[in-house]
C-alpha positions, 0 to 999 in steps of 0.5 A: 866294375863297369858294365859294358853292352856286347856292342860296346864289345863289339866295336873294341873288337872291331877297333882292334882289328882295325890295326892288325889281326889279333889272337883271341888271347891277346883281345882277351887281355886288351879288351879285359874281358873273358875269351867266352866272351870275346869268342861269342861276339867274335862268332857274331861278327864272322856270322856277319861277314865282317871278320875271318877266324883262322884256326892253327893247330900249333903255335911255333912258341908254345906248341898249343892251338890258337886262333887269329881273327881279322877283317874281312875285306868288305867292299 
């Protein structure tokens, strides 16, 4: 297994979202890592500025929470 630094993460994160908001269960699977991890850069790049966290209580499918994360507009 390859190991990545968390900027590495961080800007596959980043690229990501450039294409549209995503749910962290989807970048979990698309980046191939963990949600710890992908929740912890995620924190980090909210704290920042540069994303938005939107927590649902209720996903319209499944019925469980799930959150969605997306670019800030950054000007």
């Amino acid at each position: 297994m390859e190991y990545r630094t968390g900027l590495d993460i961080k800007k596959q994160i980043l690229a990501l979202l450039k294409q549209s908001p995503q749910v962290i269960s989807e970048m979990e699977r698309k980046i191939n890592t963990s949600d710890r991890v992908i929740k912890r850069h995620v924190a980090e790049l909210e704290y920042l500025g540069i994303v938005k966290v939107i927590k649902y209580e209720k996903s319209e499918k499944t019925g469980r929470p799930y959150t969605v994360v997306k670019l800030n507009n950054l000007k």
